[in-house]
DRENDOKE-668949 format. One record per residue (C-alpha): residue in three letters; residue number from 1; x negated, y negated, z. Coordinates in Angstrom, 2 decimals. Layout:
atom rest:ALA | nr:NUM | X:X | Y:Y | Z:Z
...
// end
This chain:
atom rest:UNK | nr:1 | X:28.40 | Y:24.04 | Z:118.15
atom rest:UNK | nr:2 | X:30.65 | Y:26.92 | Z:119.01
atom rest:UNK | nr:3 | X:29.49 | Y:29.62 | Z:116.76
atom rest:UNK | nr:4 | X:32.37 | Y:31.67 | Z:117.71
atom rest:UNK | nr:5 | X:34.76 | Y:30.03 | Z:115.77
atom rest:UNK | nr:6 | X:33.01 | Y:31.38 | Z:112.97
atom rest:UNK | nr:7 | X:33.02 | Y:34.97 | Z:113.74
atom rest:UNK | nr:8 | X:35.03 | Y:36.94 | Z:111.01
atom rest:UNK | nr:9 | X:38.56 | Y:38.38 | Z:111.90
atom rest:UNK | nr:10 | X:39.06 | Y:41.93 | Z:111.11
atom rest:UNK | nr:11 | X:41.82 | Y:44.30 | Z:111.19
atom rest:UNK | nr:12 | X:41.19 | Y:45.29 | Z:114.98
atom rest:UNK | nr:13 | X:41.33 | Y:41.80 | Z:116.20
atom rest:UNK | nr:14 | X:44.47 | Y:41.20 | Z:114.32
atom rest:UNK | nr:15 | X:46.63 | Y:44.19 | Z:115.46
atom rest:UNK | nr:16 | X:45.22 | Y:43.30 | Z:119.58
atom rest:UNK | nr:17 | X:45.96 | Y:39.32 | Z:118.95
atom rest:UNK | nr:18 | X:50.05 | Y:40.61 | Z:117.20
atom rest:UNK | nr:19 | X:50.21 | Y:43.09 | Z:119.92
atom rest:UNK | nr:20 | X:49.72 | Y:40.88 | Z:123.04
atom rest:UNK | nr:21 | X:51.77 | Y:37.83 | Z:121.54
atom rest:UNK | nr:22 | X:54.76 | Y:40.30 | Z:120.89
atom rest:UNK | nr:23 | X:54.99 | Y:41.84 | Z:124.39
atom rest:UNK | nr:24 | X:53.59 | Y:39.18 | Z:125.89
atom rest:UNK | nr:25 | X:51.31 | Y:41.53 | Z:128.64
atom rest:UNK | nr:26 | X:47.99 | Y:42.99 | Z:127.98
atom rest:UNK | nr:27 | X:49.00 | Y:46.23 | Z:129.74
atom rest:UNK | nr:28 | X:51.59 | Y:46.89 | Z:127.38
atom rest:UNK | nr:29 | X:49.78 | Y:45.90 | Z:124.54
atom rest:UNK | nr:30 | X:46.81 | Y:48.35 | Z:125.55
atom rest:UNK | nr:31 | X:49.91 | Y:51.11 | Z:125.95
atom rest:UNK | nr:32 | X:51.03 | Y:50.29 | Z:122.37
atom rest:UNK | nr:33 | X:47.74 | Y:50.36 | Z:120.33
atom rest:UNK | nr:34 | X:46.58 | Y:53.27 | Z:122.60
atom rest:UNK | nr:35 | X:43.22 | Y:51.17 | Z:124.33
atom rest:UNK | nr:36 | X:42.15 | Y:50.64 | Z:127.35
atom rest:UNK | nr:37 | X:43.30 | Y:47.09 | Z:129.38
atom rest:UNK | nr:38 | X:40.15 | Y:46.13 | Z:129.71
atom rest:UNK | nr:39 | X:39.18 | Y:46.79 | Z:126.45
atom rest:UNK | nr:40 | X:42.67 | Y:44.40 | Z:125.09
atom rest:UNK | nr:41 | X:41.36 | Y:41.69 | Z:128.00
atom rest:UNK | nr:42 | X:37.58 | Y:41.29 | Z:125.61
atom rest:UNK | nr:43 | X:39.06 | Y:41.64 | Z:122.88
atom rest:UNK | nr:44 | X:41.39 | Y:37.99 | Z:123.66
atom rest:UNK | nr:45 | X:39.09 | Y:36.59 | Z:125.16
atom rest:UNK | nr:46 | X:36.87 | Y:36.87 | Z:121.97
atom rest:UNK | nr:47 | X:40.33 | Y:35.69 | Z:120.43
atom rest:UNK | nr:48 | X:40.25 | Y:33.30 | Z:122.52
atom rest:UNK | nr:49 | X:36.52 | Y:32.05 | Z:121.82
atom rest:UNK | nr:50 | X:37.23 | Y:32.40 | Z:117.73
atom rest:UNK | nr:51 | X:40.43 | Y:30.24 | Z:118.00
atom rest:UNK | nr:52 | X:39.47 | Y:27.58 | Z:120.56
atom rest:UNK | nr:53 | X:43.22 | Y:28.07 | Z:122.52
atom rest:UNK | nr:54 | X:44.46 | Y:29.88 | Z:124.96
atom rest:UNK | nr:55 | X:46.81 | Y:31.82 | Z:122.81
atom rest:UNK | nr:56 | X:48.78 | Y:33.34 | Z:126.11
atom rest:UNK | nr:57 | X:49.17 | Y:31.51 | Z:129.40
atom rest:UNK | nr:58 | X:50.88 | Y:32.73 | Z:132.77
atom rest:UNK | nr:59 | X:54.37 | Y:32.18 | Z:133.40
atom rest:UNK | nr:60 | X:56.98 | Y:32.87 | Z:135.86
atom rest:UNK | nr:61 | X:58.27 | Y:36.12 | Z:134.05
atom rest:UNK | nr:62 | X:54.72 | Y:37.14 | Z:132.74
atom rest:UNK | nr:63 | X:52.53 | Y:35.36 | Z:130.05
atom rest:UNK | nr:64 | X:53.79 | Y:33.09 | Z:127.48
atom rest:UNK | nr:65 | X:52.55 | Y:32.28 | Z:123.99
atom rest:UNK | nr:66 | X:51.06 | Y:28.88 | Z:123.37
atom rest:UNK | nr:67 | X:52.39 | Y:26.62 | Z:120.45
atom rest:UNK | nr:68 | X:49.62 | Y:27.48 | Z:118.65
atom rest:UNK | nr:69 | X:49.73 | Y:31.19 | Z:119.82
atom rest:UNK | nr:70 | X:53.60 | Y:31.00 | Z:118.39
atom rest:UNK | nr:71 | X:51.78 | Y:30.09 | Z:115.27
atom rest:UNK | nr:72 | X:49.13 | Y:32.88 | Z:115.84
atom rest:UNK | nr:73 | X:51.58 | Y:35.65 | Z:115.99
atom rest:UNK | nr:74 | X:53.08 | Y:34.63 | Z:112.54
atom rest:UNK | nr:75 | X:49.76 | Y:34.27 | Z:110.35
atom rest:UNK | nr:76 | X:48.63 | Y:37.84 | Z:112.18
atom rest:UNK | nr:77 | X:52.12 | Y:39.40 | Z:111.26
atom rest:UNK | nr:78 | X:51.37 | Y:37.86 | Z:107.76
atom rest:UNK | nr:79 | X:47.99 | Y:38.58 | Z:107.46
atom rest:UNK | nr:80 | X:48.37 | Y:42.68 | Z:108.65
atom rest:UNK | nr:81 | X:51.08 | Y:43.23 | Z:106.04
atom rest:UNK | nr:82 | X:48.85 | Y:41.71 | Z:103.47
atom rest:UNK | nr:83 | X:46.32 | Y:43.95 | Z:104.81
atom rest:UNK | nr:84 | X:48.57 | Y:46.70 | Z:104.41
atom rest:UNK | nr:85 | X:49.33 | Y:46.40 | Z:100.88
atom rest:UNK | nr:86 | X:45.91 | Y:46.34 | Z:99.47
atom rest:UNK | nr:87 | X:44.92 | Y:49.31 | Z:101.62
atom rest:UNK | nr:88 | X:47.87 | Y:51.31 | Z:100.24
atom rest:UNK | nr:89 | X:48.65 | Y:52.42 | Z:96.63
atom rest:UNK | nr:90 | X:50.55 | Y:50.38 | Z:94.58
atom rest:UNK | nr:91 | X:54.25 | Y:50.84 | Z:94.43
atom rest:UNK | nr:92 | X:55.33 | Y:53.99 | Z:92.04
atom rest:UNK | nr:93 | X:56.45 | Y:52.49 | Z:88.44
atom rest:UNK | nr:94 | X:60.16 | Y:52.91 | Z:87.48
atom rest:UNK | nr:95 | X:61.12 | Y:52.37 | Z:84.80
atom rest:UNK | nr:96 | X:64.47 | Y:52.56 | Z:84.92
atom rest:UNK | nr:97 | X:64.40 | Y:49.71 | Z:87.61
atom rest:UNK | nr:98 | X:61.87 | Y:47.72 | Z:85.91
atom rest:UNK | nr:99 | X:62.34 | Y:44.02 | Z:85.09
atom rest:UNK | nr:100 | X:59.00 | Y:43.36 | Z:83.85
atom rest:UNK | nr:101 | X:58.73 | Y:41.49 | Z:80.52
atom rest:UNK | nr:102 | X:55.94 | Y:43.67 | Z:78.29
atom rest:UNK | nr:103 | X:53.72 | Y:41.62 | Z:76.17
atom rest:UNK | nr:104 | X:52.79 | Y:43.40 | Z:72.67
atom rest:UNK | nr:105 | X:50.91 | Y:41.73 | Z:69.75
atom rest:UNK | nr:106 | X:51.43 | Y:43.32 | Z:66.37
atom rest:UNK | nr:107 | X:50.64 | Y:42.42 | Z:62.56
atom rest:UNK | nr:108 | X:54.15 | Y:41.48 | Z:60.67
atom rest:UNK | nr:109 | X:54.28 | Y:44.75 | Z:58.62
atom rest:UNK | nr:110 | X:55.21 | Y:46.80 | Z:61.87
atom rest:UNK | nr:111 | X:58.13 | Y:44.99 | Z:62.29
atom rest:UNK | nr:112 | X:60.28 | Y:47.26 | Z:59.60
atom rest:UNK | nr:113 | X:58.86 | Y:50.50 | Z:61.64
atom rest:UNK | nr:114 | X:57.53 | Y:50.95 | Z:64.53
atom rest:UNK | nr:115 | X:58.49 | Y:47.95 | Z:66.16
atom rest:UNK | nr:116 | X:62.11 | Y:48.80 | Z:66.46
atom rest:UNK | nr:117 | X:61.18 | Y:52.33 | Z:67.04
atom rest:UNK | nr:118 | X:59.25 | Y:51.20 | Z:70.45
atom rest:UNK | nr:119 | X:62.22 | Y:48.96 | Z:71.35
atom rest:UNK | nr:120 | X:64.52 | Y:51.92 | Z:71.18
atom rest:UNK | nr:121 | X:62.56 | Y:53.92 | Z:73.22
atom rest:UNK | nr:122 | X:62.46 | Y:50.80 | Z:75.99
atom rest:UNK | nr:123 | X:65.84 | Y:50.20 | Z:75.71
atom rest:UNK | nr:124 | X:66.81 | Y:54.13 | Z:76.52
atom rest:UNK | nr:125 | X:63.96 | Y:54.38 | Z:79.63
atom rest:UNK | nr:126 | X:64.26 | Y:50.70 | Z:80.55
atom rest:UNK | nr:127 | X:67.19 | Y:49.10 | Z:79.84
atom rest:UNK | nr:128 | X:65.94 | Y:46.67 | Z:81.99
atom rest:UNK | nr:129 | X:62.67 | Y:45.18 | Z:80.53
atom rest:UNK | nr:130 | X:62.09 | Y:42.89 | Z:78.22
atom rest:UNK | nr:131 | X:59.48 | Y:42.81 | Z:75.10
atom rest:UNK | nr:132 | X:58.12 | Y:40.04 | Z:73.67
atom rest:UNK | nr:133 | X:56.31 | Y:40.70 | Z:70.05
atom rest:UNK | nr:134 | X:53.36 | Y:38.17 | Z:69.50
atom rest:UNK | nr:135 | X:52.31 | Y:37.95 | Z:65.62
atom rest:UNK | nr:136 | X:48.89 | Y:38.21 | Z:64.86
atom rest:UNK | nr:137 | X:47.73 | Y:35.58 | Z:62.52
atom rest:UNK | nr:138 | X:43.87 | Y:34.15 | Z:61.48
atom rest:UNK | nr:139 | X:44.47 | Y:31.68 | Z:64.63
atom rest:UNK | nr:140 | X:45.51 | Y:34.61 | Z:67.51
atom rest:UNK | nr:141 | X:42.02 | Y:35.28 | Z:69.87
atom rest:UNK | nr:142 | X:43.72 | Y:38.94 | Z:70.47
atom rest:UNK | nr:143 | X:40.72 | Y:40.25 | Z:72.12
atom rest:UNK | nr:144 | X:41.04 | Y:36.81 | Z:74.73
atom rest:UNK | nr:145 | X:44.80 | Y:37.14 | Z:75.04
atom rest:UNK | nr:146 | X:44.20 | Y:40.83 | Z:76.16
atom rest:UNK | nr:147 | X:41.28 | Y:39.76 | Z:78.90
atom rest:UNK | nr:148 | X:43.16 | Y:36.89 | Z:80.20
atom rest:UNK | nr:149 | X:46.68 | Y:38.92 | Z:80.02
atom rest:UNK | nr:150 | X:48.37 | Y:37.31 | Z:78.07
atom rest:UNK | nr:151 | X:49.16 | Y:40.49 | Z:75.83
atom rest:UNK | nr:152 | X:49.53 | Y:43.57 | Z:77.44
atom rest:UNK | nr:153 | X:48.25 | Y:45.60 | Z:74.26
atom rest:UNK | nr:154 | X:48.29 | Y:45.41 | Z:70.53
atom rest:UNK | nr:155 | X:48.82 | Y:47.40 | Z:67.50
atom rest:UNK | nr:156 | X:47.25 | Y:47.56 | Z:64.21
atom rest:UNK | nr:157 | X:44.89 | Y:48.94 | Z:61.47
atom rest:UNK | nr:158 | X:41.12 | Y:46.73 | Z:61.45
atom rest:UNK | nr:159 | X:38.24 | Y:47.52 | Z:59.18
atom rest:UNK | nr:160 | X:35.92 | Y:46.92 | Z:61.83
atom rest:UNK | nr:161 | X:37.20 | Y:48.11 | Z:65.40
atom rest:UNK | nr:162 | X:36.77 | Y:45.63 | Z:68.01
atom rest:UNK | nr:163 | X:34.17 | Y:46.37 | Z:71.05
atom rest:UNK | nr:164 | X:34.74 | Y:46.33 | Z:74.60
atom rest:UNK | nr:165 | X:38.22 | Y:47.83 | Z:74.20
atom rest:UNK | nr:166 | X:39.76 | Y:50.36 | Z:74.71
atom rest:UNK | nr:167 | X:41.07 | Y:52.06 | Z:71.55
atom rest:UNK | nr:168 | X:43.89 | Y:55.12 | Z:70.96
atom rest:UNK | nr:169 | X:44.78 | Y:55.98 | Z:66.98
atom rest:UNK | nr:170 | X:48.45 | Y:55.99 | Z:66.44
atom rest:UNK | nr:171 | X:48.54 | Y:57.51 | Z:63.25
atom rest:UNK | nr:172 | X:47.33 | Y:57.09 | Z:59.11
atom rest:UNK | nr:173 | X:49.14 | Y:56.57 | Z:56.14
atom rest:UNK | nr:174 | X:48.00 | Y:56.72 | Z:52.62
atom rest:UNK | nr:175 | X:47.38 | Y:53.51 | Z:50.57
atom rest:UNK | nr:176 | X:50.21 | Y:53.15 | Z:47.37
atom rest:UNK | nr:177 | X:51.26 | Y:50.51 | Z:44.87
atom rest:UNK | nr:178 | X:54.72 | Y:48.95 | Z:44.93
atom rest:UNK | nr:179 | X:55.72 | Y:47.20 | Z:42.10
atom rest:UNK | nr:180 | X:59.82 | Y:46.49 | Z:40.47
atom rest:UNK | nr:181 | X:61.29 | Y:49.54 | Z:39.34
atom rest:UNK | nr:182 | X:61.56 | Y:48.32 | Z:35.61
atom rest:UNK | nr:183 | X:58.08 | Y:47.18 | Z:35.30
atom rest:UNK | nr:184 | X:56.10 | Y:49.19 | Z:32.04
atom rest:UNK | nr:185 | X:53.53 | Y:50.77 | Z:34.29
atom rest:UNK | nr:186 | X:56.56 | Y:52.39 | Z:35.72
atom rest:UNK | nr:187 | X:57.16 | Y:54.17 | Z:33.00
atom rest:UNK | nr:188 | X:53.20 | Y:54.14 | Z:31.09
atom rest:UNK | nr:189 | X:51.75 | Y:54.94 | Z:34.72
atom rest:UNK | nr:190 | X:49.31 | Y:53.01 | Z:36.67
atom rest:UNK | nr:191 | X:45.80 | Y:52.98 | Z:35.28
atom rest:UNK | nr:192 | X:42.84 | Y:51.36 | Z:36.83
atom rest:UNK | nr:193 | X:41.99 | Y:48.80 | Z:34.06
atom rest:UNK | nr:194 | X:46.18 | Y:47.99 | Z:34.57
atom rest:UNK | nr:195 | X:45.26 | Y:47.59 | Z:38.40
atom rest:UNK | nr:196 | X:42.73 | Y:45.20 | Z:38.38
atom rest:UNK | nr:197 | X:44.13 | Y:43.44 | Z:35.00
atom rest:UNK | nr:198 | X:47.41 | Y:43.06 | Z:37.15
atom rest:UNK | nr:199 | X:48.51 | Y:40.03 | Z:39.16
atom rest:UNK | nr:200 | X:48.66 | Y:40.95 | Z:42.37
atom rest:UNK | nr:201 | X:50.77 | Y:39.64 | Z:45.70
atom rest:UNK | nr:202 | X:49.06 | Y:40.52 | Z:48.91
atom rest:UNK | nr:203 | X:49.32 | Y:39.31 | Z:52.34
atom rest:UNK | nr:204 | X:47.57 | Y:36.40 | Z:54.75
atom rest:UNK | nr:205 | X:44.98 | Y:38.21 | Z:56.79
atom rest:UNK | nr:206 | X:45.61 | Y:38.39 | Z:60.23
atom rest:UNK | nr:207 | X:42.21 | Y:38.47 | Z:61.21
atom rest:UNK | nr:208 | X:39.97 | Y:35.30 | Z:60.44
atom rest:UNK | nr:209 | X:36.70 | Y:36.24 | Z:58.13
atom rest:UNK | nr:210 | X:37.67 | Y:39.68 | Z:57.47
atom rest:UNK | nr:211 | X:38.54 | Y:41.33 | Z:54.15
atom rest:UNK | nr:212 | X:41.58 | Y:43.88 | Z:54.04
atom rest:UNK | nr:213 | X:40.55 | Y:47.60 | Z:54.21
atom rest:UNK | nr:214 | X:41.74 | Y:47.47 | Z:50.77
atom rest:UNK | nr:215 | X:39.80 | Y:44.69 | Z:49.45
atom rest:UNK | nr:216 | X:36.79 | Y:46.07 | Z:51.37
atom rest:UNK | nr:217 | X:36.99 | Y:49.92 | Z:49.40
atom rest:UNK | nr:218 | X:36.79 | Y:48.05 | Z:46.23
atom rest:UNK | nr:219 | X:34.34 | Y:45.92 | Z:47.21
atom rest:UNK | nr:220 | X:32.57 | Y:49.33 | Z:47.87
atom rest:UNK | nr:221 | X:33.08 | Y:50.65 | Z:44.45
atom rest:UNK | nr:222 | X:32.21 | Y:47.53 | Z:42.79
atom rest:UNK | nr:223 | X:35.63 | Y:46.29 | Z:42.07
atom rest:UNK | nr:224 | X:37.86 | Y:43.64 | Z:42.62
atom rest:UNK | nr:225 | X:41.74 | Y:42.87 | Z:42.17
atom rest:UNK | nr:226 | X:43.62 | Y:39.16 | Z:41.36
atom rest:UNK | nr:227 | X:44.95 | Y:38.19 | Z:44.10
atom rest:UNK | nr:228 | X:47.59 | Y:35.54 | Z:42.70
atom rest:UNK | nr:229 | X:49.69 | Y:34.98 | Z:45.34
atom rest:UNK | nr:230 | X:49.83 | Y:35.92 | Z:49.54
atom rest:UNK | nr:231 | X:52.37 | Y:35.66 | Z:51.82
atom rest:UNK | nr:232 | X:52.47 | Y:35.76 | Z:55.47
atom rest:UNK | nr:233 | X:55.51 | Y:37.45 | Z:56.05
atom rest:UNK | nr:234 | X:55.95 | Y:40.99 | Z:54.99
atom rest:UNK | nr:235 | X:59.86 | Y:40.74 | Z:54.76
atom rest:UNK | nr:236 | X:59.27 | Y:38.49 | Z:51.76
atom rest:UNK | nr:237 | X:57.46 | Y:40.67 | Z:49.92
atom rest:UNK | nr:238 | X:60.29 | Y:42.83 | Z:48.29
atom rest:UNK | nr:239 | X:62.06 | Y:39.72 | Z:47.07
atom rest:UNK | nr:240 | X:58.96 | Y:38.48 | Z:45.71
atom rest:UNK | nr:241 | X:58.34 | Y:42.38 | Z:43.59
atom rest:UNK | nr:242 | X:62.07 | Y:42.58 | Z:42.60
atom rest:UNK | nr:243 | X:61.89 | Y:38.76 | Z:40.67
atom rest:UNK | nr:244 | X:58.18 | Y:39.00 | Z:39.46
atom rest:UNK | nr:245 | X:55.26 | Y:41.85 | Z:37.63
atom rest:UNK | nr:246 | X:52.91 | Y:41.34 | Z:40.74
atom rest:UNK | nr:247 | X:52.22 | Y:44.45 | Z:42.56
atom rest:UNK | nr:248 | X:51.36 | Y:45.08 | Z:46.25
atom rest:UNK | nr:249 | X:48.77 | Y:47.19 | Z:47.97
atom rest:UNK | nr:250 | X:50.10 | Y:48.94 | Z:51.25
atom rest:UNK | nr:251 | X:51.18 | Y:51.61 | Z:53.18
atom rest:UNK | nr:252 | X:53.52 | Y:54.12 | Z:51.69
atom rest:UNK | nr:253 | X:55.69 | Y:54.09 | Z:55.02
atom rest:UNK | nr:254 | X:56.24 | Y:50.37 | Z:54.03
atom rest:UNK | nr:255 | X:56.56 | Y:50.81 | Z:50.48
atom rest:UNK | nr:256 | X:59.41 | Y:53.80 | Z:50.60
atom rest:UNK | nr:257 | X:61.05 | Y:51.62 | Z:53.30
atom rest:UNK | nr:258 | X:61.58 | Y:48.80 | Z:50.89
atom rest:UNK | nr:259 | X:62.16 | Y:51.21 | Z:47.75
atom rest:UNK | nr:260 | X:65.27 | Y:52.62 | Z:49.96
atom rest:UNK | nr:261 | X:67.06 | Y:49.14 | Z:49.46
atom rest:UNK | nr:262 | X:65.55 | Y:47.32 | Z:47.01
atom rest:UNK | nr:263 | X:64.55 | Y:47.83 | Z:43.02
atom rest:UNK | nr:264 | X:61.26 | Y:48.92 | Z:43.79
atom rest:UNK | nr:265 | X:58.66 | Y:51.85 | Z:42.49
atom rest:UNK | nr:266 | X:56.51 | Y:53.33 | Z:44.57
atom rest:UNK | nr:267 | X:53.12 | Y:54.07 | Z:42.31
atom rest:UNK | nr:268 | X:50.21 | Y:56.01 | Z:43.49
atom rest:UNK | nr:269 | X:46.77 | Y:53.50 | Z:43.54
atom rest:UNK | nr:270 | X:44.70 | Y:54.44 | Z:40.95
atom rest:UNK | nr:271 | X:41.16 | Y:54.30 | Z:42.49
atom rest:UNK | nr:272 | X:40.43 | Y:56.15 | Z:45.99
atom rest:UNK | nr:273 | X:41.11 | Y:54.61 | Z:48.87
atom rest:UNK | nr:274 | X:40.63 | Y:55.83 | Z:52.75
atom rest:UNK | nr:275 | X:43.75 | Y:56.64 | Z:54.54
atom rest:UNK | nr:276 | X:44.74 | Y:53.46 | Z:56.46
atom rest:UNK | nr:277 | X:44.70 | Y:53.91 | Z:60.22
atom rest:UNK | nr:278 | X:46.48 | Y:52.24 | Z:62.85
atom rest:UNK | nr:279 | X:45.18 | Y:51.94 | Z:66.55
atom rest:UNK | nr:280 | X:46.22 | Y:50.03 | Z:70.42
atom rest:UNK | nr:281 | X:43.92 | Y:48.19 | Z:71.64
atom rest:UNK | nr:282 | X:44.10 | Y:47.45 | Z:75.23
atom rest:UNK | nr:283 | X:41.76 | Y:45.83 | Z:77.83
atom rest:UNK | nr:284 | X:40.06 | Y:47.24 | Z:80.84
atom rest:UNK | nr:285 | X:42.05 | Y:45.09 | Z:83.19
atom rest:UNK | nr:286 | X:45.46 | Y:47.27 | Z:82.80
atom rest:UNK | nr:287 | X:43.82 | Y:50.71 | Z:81.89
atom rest:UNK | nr:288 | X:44.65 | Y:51.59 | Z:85.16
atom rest:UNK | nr:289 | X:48.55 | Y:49.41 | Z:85.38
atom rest:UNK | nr:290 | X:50.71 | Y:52.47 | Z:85.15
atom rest:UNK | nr:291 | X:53.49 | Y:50.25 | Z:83.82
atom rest:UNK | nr:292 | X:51.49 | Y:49.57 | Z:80.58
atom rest:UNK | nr:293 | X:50.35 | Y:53.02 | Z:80.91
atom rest:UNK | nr:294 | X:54.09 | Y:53.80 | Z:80.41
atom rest:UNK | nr:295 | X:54.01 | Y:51.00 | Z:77.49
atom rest:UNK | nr:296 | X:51.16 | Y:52.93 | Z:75.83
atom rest:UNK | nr:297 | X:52.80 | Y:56.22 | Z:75.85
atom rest:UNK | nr:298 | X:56.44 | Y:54.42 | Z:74.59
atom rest:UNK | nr:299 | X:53.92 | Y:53.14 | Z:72.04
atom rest:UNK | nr:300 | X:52.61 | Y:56.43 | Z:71.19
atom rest:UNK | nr:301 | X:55.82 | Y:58.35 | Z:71.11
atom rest:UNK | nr:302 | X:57.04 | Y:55.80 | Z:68.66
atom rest:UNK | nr:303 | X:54.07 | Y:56.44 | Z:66.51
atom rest:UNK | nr:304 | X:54.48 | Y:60.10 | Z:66.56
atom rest:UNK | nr:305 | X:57.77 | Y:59.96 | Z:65.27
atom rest:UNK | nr:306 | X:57.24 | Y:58.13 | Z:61.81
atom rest:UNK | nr:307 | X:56.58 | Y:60.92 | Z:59.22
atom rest:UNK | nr:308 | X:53.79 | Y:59.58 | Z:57.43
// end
């Protein structure tokens, strides 16, 4: 058994075995890389030991690649620019000449703000990209879809942070009521007994097993609310307030959104309640990526800019 053949290739071997099959003489090779003849003579005929051919055989006008040294030259031209690449950074992110389709997960309720916020802000630096909004429901594994890349990062306020990721806060809004303008607690105000003795409309948890951060303050204080009806769409929720007495626990930058265009009051909640906080989550595989590095800071800036 030829235990040559299994010697390991390395970069040195490559560059002599591309440099003699290209100008087909071992002096001129040993001119090129800057070695020694003798030195380019062992080093194919280890070449030759590892492959088991000839690679170069005399001809009339000098030596001559083999079929399979043809061959030879091609995988080592292949293999050196491969080589090449890992060894040097990665190309410098563009935005501007970016094609790459960003993949963002993101509760429904961010759709009225910052989601078209962060597609502005793509569409002015990189007209070119695409963005593809994944909703997070009980069923979405976020956490696996951000280790196996499937989303690139997500948004959104949890109780209980997730582990293993990395985290930045985006901002905090206050917790208020929203309930149709002409209801009697409009005018009477919005008492605790009211709250809980209300019907109230709230939405499907994105997040199997987990209470809402609102749900879990009250459980904290010893309270509860009705919970009547939930939805898992946060664009139905105004039509459901403007044609019913429910009311609905969110965040005020929601709640004046709606109360712009629709018959809606926005009510202070009458028992205290932390400030509701929303964060990006994003895996350790792309902390480095400087394209979703840019997609973090888009993310950001959006954030910033929503007055809360």
């Amino acid at each position: 058994m030829n235990t040559a053949r299994h010697e390991h290739l390395d970069t040195h071997l490559l560059r002599v075995l591309a440099a003699v099959l290209s100008e087909r003489s071992v002096t001129r090779a040993a001119m090129k890389l800057g070695l020694s003849q003798p030195a380019v003579s062992n080093v194919l005929k280890r070449l030759r030991d590892i492959t088991g051919d000839a690679i170069v055989v005399r001809g009339k006008n000098g030596l001559m690649p083999t079929v399979r040294g043809e061959q030879l030259l091609l995988l080592a031209q292949e293999a050196l620019d491969i080589m090449e690449r890992i060894a040097n950074p990665a190309p410098t992110f563009v935005p501007g000449q970016t094609r790459r389709v960003f993949q963002l997960g993101a509760p429904d309720y961010l759709s009225f703000l910052l989601i078209p916020l962060i597609m502005e802000k793509i569409r002015l630096q990189a007209p070119q990209a695409g963005l593809v909004v994944h909703a997070l429901n009980a069923g979405f594994d976020y956490a696996s879809a951000l280790e196996n890349g499937t989303l690139d990062c997500v948004i959104g306020n949890w109780p209980d942070l997730p582990q293993n990721l990395h985290l930045a806060q985006l901002l905090e809004d206050d917790i208020v009521c929203m309930i149709k303008r002409d209801h009697p607690v409009v005018r009477s105000g919005l008492s605790l007994k009211h709250y809980l003795d209300m019907s109230h409309l709230a939405p499907t948890p994105y997040m199997s097993g987990h209470r809402s951060i609102i749900d879990q303050a009250l459980a904290e204080q010893g309270l509860k609310r009705k919970i009547q009806m939930t939805v898992p769409y946060f664009g139905m929720v105004p039509y459901i307030l403007s044609r019913t007495d429910l009311v609905f626990t969110t965040s005020r930058s929601f709640a004046l959104q709606c109360a712009r265009d629709w018959p809606i009051a926005v009510l202070p909640v009458p028992v205290t309640m932390p400030r509701m906080q929303f964060f990006m989550l994003w895996h350790e595989r792309v902390h480095a990526a400087a394209e979703v590095q840019w997609l973090r800071r888009i993310i950001a800036g959006a954030a910033a800019e929503i007055v809360t």
